[in-house]
Residue, then its C-alpha position, 0 to 999 in steps of 0.5 A: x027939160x034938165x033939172x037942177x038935179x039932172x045937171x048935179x048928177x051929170x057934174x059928179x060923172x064929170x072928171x075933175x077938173x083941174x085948176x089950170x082948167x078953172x082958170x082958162x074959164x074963169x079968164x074967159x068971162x074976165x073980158x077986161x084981164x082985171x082977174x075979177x068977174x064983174x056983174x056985166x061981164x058975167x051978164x054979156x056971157x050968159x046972155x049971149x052964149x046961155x039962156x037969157x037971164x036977167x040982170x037981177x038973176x045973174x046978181x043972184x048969182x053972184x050974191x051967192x058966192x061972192x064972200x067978200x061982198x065986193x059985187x065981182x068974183x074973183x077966182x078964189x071966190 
């Protein structure tokens, strides 16, 4: 199985990404255009393309960096 710390050390042998990278990903969650990432859009990728999570643990996720409280990322976020 993969680590939490497996994936931290294959992620620094990464080369960096670029911004215009981080963008084509980010507008790939972002399944309406709205340039927000909202719960269920974020919920819909990693339950389809990723392990299945809950509801309650994709919130937590965005909990985590979401800096203006609003419940959506946005790409500065």
């Amino acid at each position: 199985d993969l680590t939490f710390d497996d994936f931290v050390d294959i992620c620094r042998k990464e080369p960096v990404t670029t911004e215009e990278d981080l963008m084509k990903a980010f507008r790939k969650i972002d399944l309406n255009g709205d340039g927000y990432i909202s719960l269920d859009e974020l919920f819909k990728i990693l339950t389809t393309k990723g392990e299945k999570m809950s509801r309650k643990e994709v919130r937590e996720m965005i909990d985590e960096v979401d800096e203006n409280k609003d419940g959506k990322l946005d790409y500065r976020e």
